[in-house]
PDB file of N, H, CA, C and O in Angstrom:
ATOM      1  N   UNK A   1       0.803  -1.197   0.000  1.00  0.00           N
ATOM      2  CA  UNK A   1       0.000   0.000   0.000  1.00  0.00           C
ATOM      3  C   UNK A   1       0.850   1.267   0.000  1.00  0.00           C
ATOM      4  O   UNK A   1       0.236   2.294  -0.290  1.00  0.00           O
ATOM      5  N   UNK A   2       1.824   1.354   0.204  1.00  0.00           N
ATOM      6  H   UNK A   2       2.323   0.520   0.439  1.00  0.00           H
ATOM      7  CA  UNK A   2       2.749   2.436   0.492  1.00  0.00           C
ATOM      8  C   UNK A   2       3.668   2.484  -0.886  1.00  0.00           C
ATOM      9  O   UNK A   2       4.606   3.257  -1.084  1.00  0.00           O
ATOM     10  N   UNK A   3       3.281   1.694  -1.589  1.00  0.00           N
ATOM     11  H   UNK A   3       2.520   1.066  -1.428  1.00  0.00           H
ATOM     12  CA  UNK A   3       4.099   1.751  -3.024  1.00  0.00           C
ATOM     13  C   UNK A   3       3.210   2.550  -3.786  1.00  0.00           C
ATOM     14  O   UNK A   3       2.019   2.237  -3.802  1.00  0.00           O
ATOM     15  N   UNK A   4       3.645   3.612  -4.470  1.00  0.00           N
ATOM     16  H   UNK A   4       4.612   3.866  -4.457  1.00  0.00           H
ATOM     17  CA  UNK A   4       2.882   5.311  -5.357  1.00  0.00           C
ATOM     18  C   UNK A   4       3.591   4.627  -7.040  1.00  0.00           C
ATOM     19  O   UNK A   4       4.734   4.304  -7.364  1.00  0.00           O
ATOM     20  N   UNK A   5       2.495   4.632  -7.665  1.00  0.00           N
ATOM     21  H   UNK A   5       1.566   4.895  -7.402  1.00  0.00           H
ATOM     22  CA  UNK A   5       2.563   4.243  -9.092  1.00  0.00           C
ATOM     23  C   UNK A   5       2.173   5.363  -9.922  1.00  0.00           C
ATOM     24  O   UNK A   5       1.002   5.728  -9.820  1.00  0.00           O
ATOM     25  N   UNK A   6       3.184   6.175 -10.988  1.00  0.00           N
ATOM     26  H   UNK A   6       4.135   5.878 -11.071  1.00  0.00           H
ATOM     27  CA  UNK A   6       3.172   7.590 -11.277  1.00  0.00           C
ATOM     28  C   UNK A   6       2.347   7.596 -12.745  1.00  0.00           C
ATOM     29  O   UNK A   6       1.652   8.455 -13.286  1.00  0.00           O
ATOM     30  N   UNK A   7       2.835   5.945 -13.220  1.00  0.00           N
ATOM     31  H   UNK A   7       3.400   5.246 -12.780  1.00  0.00           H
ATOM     32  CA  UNK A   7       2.261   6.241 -14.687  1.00  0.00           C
ATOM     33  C   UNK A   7       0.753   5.244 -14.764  1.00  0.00           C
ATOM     34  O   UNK A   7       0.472   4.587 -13.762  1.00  0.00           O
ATOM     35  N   UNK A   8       0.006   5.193 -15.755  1.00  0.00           N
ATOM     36  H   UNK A   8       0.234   5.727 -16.570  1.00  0.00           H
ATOM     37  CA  UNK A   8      -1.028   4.541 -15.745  1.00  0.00           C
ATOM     38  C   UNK A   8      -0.915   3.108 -15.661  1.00  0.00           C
ATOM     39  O   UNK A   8       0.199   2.615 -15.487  1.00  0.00           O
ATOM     40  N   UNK A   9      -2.627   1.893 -15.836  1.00  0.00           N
ATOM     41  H   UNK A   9      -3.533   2.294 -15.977  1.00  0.00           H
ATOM     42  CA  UNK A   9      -2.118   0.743 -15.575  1.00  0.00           C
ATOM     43  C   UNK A   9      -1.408   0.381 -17.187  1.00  0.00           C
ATOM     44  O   UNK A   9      -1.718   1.152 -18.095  1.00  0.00           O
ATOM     45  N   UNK A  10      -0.675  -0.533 -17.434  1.00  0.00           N
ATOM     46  H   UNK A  10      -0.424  -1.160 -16.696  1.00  0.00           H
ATOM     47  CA  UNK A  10      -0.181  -0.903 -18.764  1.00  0.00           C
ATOM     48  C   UNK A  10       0.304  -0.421 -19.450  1.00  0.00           C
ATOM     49  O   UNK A  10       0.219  -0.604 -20.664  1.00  0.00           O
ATOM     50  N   UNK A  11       0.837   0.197 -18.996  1.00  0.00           N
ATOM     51  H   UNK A  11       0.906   0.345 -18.010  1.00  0.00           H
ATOM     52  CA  UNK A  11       2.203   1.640 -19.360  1.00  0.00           C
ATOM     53  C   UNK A  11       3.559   0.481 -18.288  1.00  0.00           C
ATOM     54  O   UNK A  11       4.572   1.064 -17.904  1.00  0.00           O
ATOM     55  N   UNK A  12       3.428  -0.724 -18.014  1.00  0.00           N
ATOM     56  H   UNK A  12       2.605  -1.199 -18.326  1.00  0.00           H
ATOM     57  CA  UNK A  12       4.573  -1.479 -17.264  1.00  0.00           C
ATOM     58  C   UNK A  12       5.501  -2.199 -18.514  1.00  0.00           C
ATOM     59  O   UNK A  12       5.188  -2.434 -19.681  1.00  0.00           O
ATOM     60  N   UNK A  13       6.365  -2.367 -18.009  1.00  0.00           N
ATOM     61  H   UNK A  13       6.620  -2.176 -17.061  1.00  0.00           H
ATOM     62  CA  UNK A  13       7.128  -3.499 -18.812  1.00  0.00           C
ATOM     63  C   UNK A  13       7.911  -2.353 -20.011  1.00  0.00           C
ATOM     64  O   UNK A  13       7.459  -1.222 -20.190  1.00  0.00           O
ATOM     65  N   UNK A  14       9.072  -2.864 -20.716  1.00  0.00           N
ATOM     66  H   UNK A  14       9.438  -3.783 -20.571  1.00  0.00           H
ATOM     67  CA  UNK A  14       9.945  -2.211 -21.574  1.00  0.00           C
ATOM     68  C   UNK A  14       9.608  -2.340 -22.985  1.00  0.00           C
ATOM     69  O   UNK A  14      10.281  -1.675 -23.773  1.00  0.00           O
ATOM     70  N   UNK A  15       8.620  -3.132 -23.465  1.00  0.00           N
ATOM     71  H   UNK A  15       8.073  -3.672 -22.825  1.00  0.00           H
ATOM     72  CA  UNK A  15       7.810  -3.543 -24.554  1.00  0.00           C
ATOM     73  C   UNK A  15       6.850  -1.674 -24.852  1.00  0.00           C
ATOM     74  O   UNK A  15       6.743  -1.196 -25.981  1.00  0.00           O
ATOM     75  N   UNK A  16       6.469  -1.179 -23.959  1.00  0.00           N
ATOM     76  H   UNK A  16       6.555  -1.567 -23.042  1.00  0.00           H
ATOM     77  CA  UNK A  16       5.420  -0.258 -24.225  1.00  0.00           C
ATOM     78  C   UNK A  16       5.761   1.361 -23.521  1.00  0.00           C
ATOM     79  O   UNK A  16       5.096   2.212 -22.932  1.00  0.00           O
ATOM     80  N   UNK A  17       7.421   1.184 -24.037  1.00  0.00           N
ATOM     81  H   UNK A  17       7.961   0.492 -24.516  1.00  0.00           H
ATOM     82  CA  UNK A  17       8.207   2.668 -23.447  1.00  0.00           C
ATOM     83  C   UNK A  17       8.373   3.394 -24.946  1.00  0.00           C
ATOM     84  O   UNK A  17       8.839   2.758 -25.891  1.00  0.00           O
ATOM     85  N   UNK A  18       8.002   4.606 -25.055  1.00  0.00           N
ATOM     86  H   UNK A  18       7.624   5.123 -24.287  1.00  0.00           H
ATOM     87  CA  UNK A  18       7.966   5.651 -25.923  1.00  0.00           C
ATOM     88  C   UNK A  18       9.882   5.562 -26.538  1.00  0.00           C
ATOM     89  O   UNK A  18      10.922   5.258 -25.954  1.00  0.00           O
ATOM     90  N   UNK A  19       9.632   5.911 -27.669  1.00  0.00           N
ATOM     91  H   UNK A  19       8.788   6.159 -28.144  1.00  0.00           H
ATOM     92  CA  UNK A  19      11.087   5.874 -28.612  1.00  0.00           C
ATOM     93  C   UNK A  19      11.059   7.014 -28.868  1.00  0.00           C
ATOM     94  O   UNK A  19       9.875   7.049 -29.204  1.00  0.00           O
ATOM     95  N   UNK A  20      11.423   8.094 -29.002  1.00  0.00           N
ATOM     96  H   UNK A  20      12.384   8.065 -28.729  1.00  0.00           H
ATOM     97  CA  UNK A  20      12.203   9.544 -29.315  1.00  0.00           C
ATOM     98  C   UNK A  20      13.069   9.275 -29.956  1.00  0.00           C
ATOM     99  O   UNK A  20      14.129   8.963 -29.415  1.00  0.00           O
ATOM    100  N   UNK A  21      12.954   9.293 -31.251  1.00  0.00           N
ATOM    101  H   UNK A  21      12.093   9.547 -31.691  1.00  0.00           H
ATOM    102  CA  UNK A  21      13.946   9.694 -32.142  1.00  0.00           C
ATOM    103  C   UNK A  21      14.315  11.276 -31.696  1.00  0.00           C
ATOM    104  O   UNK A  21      13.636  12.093 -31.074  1.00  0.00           O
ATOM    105  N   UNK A  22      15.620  11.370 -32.247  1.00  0.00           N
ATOM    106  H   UNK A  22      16.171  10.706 -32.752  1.00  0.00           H
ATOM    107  CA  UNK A  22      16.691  12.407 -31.910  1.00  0.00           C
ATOM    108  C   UNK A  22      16.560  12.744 -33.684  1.00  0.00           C
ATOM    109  O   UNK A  22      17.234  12.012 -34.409  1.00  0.00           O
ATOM    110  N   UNK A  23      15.409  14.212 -34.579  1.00  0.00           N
ATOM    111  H   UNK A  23      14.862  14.807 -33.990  1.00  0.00           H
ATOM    112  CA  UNK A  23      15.802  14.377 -35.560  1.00  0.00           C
ATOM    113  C   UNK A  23      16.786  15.580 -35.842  1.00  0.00           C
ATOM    114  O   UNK A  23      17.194  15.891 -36.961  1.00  0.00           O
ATOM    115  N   UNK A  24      17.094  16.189 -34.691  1.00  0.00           N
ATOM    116  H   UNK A  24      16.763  15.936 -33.782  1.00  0.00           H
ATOM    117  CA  UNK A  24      17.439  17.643 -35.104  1.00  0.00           C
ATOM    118  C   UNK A  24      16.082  18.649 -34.660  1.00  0.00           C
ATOM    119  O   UNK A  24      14.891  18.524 -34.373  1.00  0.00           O
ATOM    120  N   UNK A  25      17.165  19.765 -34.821  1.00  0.00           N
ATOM    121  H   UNK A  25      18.132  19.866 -35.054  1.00  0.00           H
ATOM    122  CA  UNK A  25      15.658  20.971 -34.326  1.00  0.00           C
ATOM    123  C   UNK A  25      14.520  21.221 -35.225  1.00  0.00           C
ATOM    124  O   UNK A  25      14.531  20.761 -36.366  1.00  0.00           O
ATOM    125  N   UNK A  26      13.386  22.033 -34.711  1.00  0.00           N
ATOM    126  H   UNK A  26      13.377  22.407 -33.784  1.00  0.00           H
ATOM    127  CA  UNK A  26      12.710  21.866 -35.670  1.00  0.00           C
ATOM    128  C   UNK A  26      12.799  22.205 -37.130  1.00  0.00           C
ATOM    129  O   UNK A  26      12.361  21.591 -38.103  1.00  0.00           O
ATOM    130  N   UNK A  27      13.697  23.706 -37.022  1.00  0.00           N
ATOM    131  H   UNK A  27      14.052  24.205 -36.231  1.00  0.00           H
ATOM    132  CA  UNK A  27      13.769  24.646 -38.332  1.00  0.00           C
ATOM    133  C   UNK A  27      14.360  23.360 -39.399  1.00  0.00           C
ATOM    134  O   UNK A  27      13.998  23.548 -40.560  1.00  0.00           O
ATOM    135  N   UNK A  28      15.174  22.142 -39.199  1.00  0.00           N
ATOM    136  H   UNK A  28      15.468  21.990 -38.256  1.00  0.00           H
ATOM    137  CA  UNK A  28      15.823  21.322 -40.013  1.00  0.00           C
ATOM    138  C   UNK A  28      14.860  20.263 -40.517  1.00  0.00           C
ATOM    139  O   UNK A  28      14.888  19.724 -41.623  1.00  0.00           O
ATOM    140  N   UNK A  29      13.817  20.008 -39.312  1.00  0.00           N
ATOM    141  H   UNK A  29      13.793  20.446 -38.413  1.00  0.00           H
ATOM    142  CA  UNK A  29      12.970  18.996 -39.629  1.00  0.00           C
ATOM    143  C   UNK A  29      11.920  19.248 -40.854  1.00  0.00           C
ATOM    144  O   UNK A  29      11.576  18.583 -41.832  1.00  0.00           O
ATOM    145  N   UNK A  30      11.480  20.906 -40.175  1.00  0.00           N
ATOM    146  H   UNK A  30      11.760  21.446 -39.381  1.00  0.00           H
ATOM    147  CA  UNK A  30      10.381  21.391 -41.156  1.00  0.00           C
ATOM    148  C   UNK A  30      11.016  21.432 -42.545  1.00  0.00           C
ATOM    149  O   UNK A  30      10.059  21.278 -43.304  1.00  0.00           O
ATOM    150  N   UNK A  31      12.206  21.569 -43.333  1.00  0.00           N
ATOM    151  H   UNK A  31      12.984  21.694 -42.716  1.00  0.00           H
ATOM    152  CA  UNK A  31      12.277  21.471 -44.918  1.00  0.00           C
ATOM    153  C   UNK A  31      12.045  20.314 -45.359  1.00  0.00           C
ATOM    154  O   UNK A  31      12.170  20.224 -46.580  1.00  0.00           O
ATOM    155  N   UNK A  32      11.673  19.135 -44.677  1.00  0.00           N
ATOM    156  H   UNK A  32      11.571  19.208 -43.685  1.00  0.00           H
ATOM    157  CA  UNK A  32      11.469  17.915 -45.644  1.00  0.00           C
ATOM    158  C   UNK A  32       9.919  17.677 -45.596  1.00  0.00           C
ATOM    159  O   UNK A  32       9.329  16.666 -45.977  1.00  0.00           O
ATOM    160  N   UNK A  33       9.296  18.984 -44.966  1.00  0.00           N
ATOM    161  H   UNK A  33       9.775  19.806 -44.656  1.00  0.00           H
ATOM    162  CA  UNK A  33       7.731  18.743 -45.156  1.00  0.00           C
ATOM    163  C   UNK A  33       6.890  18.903 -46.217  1.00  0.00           C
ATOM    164  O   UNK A  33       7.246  19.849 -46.919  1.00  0.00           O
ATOM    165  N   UNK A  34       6.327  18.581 -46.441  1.00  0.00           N
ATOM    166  H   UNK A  34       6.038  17.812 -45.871  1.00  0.00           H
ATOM    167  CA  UNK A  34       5.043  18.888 -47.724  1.00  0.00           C
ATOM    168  C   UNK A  34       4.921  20.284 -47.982  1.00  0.00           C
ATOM    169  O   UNK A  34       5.443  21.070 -48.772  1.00  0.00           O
ATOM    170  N   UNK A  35       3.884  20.364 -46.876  1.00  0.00           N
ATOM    171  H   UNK A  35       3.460  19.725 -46.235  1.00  0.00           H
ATOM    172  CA  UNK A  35       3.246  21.885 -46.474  1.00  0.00           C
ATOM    173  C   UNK A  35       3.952  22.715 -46.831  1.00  0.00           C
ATOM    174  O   UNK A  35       3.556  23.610 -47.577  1.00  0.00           O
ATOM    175  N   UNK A  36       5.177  22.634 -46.392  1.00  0.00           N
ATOM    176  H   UNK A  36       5.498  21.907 -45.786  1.00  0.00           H
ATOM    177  CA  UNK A  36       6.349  23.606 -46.118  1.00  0.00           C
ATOM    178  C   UNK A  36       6.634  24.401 -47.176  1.00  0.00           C
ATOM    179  O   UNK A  36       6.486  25.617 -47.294  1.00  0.00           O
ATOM    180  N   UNK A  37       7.361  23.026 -48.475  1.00  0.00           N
ATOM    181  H   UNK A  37       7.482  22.038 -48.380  1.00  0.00           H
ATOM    182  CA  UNK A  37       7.053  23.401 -49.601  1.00  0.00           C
ATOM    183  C   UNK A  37       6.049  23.864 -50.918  1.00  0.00           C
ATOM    184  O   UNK A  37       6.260  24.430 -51.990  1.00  0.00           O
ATOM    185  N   UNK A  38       5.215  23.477 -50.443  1.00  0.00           N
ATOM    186  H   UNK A  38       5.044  23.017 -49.572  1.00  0.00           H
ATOM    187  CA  UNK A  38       3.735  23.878 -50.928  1.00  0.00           C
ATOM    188  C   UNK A  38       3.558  25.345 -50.857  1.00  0.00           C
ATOM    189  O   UNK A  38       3.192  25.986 -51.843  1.00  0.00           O
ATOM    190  N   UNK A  39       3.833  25.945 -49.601  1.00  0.00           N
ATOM    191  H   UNK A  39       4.130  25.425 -48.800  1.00  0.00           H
ATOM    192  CA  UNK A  39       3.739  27.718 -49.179  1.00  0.00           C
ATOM    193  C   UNK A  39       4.624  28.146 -49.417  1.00  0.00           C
ATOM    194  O   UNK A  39       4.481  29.367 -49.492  1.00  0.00           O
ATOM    195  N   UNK A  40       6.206  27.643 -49.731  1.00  0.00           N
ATOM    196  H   UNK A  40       6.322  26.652 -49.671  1.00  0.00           H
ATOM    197  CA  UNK A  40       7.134  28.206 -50.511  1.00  0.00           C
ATOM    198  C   UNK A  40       6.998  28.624 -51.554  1.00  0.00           C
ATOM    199  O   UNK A  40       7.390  29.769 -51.777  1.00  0.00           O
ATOM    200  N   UNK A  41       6.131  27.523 -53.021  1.00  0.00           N
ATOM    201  H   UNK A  41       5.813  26.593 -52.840  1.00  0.00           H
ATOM    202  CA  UNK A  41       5.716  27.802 -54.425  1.00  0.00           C
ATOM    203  C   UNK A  41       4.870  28.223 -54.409  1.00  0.00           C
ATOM    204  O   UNK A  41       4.507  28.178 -55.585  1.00  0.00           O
ATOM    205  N   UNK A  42       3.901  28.841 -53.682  1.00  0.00           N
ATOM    206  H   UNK A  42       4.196  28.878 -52.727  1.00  0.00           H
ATOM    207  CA  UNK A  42       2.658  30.218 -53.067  1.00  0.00           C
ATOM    208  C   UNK A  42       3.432  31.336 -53.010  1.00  0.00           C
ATOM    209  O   UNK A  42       3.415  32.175 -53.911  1.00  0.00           O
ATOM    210  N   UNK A  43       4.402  31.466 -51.617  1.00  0.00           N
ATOM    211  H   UNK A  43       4.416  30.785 -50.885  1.00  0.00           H
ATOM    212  CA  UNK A  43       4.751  32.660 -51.658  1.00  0.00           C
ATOM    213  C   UNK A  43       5.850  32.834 -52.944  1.00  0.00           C
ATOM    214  O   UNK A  43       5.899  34.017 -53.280  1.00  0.00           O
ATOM    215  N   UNK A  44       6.751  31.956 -53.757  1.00  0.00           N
ATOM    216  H   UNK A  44       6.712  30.995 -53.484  1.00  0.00           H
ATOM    217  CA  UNK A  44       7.216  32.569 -54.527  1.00  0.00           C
ATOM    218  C   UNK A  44       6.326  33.422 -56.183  1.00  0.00           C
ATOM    219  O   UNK A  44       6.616  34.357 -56.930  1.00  0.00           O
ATOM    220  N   UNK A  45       5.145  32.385 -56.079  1.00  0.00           N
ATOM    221  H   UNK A  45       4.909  31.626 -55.472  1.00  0.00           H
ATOM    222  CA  UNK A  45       4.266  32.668 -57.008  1.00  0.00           C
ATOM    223  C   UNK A  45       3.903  34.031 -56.921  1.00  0.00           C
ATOM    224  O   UNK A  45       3.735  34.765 -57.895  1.00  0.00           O
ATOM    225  N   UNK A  46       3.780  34.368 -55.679  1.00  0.00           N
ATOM    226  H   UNK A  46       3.916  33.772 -54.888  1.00  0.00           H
ATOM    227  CA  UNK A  46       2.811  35.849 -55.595  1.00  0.00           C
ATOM    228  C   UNK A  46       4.006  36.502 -55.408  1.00  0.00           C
ATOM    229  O   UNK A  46       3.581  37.611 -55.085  1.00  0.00           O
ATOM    230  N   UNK A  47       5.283  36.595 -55.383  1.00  0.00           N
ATOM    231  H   UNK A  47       5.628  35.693 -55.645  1.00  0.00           H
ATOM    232  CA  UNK A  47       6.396  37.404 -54.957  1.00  0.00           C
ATOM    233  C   UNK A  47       6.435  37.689 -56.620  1.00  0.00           C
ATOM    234  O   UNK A  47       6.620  38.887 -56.837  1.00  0.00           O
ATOM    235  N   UNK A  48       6.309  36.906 -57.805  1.00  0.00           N
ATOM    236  H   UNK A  48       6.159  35.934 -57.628  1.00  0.00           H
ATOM    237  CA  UNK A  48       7.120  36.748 -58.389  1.00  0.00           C
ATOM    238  C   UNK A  48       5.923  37.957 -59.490  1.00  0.00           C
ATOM    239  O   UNK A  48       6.261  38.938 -60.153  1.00  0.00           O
ATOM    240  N   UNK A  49       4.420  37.311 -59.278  1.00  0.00           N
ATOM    241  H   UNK A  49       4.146  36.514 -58.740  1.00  0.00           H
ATOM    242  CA  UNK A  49       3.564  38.040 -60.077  1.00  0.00           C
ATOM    243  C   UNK A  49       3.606  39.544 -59.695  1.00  0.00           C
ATOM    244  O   UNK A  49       3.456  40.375 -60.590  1.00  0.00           O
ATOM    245  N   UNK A  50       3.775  39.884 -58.585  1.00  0.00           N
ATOM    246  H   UNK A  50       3.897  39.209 -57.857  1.00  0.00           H
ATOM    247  CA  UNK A  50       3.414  41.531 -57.710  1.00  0.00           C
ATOM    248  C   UNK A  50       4.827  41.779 -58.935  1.00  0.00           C
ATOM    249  O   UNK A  50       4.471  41.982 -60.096  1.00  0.00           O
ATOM    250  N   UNK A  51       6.189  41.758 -58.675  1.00  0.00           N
ATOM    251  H   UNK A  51       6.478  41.593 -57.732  1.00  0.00           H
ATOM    252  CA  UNK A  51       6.942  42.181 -59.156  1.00  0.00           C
ATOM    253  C   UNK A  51       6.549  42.285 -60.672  1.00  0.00           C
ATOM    254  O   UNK A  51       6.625  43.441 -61.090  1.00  0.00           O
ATOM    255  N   UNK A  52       6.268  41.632 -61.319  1.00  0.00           N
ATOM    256  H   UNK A  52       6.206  40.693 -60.980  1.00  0.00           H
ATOM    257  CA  UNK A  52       6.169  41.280 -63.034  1.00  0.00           C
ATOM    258  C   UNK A  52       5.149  42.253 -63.091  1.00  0.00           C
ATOM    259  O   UNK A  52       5.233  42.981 -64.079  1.00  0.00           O
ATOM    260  N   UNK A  53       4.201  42.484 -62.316  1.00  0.00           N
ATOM    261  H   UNK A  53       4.132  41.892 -61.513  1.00  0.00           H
ATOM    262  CA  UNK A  53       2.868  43.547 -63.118  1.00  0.00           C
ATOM    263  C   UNK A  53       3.002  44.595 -62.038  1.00  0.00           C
ATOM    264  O   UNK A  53       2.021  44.909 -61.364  1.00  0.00           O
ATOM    265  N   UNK A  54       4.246  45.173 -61.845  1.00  0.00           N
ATOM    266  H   UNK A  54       5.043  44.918 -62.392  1.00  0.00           H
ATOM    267  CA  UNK A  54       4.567  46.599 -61.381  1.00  0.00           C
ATOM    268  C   UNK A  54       3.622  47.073 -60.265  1.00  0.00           C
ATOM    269  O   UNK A  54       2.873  48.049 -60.302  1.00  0.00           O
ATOM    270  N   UNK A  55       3.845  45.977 -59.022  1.00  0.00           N
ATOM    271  H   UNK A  55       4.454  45.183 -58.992  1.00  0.00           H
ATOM    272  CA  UNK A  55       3.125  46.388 -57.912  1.00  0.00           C
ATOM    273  C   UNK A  55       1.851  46.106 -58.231  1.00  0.00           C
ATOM    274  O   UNK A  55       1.141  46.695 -57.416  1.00  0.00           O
ATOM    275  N   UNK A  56       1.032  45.350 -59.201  1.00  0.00           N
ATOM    276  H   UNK A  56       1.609  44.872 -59.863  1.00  0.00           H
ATOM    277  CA  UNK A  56      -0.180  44.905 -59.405  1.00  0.00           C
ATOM    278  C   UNK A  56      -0.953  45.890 -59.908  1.00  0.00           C
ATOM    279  O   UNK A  56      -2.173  45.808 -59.766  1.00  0.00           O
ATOM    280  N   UNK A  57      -0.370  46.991 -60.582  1.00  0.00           N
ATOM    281  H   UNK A  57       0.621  47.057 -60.697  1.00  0.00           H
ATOM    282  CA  UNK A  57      -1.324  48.134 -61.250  1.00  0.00           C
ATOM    283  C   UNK A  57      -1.682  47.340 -62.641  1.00  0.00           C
ATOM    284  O   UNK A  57      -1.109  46.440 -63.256  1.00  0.00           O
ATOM    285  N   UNK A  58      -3.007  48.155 -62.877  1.00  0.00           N
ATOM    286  H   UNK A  58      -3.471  48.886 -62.377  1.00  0.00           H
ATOM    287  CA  UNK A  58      -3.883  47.486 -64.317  1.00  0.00           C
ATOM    288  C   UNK A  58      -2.987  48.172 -65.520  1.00  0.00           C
ATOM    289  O   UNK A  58      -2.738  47.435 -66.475  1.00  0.00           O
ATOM    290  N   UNK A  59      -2.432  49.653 -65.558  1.00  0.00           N
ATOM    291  H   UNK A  59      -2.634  50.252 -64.782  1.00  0.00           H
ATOM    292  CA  UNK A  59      -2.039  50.364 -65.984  1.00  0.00           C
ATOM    293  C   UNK A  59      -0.490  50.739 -66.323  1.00  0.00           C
ATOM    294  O   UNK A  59      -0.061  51.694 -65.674  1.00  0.00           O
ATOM    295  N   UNK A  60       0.647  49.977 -67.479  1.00  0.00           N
ATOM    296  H   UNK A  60       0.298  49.202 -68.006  1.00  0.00           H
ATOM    297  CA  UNK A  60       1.980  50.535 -66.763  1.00  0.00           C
ATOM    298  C   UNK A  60       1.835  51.773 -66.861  1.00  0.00           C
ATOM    299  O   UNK A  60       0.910  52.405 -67.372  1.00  0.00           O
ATOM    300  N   UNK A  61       2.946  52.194 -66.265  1.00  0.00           N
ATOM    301  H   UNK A  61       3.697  51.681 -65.850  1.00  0.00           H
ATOM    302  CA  UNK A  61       3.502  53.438 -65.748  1.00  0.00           C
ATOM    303  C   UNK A  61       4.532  53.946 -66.686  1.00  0.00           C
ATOM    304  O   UNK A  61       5.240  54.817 -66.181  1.00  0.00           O
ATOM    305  N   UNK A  62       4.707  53.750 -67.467  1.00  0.00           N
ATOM    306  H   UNK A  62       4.132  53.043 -67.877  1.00  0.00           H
ATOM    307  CA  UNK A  62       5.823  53.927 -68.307  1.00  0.00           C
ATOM    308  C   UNK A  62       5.166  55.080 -69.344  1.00  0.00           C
ATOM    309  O   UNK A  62       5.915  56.000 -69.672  1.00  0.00           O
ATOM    310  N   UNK A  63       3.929  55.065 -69.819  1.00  0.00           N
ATOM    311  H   UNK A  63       3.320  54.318 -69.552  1.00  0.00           H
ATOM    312  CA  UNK A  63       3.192  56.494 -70.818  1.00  0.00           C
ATOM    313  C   UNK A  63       1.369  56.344 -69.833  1.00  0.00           C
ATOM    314  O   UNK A  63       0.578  55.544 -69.334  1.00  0.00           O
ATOM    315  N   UNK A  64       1.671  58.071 -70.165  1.00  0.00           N
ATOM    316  H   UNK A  64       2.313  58.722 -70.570  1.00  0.00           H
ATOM    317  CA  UNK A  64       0.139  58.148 -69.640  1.00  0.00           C
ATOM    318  C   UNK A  64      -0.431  57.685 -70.560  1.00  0.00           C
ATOM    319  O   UNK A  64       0.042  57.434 -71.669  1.00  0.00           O
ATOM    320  N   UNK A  65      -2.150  57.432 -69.962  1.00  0.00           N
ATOM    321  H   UNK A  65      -2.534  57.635 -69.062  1.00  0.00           H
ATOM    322  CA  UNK A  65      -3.409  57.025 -70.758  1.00  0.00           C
ATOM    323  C   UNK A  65      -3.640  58.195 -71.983  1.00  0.00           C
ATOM    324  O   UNK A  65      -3.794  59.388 -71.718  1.00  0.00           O
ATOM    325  N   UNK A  66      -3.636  57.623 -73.422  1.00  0.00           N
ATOM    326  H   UNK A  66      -3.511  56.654 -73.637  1.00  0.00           H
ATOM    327  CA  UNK A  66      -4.417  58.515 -74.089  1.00  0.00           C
ATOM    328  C   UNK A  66      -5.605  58.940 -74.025  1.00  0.00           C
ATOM    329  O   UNK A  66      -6.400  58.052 -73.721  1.00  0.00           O
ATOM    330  N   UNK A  67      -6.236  60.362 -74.258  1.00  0.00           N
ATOM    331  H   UNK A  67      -5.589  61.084 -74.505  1.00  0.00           H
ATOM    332  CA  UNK A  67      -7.335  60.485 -74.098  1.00  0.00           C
ATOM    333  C   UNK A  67      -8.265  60.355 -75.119  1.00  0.00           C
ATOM    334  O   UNK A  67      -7.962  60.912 -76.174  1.00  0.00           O
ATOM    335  N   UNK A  68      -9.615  59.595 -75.061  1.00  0.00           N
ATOM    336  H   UNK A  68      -9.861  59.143 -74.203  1.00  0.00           H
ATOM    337  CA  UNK A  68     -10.364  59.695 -76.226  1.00  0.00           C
ATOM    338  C   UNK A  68     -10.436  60.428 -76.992  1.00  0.00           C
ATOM    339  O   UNK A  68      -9.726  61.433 -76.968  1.00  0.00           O
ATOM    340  N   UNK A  69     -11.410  60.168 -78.048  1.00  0.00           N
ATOM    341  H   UNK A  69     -11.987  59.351 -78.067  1.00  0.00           H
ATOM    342  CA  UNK A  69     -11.579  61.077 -79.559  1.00  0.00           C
ATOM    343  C   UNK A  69     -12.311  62.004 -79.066  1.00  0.00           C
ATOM    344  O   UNK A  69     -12.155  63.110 -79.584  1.00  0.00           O
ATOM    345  N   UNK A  70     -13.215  61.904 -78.065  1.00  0.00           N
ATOM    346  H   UNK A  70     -13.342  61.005 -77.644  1.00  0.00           H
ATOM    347  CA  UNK A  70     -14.281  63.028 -77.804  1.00  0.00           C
ATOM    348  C   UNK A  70     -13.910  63.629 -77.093  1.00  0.00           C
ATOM    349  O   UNK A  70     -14.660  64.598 -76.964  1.00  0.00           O
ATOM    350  N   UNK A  71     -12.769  63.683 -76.192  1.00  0.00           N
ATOM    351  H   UNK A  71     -12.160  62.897 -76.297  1.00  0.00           H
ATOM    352  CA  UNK A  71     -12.440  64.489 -75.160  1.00  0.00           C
ATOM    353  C   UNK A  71     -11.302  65.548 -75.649  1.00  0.00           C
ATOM    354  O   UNK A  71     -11.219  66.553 -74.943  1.00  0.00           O
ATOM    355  N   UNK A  72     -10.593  65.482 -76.535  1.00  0.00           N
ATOM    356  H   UNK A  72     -10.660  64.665 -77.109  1.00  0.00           H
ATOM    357  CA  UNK A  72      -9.547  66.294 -77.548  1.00  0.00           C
ATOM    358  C   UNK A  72     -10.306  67.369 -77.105  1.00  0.00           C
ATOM    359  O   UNK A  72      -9.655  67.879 -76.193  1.00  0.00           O
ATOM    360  N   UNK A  73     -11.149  67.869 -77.239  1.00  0.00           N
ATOM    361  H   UNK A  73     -11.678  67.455 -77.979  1.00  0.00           H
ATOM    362  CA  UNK A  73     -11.356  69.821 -77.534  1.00  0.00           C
ATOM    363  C   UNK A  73     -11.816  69.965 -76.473  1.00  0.00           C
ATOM    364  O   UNK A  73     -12.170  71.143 -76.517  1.00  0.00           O
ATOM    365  N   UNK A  74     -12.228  69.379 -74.951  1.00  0.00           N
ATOM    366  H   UNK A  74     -11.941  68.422 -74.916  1.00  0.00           H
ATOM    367  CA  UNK A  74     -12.615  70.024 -73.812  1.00  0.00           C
ATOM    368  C   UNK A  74     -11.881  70.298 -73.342  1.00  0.00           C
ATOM    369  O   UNK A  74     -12.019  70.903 -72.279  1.00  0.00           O
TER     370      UNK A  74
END
């Protein structure tokens, strides 16, 4: 009666003790993930489009808009 048992029942014996692999920290673990790479070819996608269409304007910047035929004489 004076014997204190810390872990549950059938958690006994060396058959049913937890294995910890040793992979390294996480920042090393996370590059061989899926996900990981998945939001890499996201964020390079949208890094890559913002740059190519000049900050995402409809309009380049390089010549102003001409103005219509009807607007010449106002």
């Amino acid at each position: 009666m004076s014997e204190t048992n810390y872990g549950s029942a059938g958690n006994e014996g060396e058959g049913h003790q937890r294995v910890h692999r040793h992979e390294g920290p996480y920042w090393k673990r996370m590059h061989r993930s899926w996900p990981f790479w998945v939001g890499m070819v996201l964020v390079t996608a949208a890094i890559t489009i913002y740059v190519m269409t000049d900050n995402l304007a409809l309009i380049p910047r390089g010549q102003p808009p001409k103005p219509l035929a009807g607007q010449l004489g106002q």
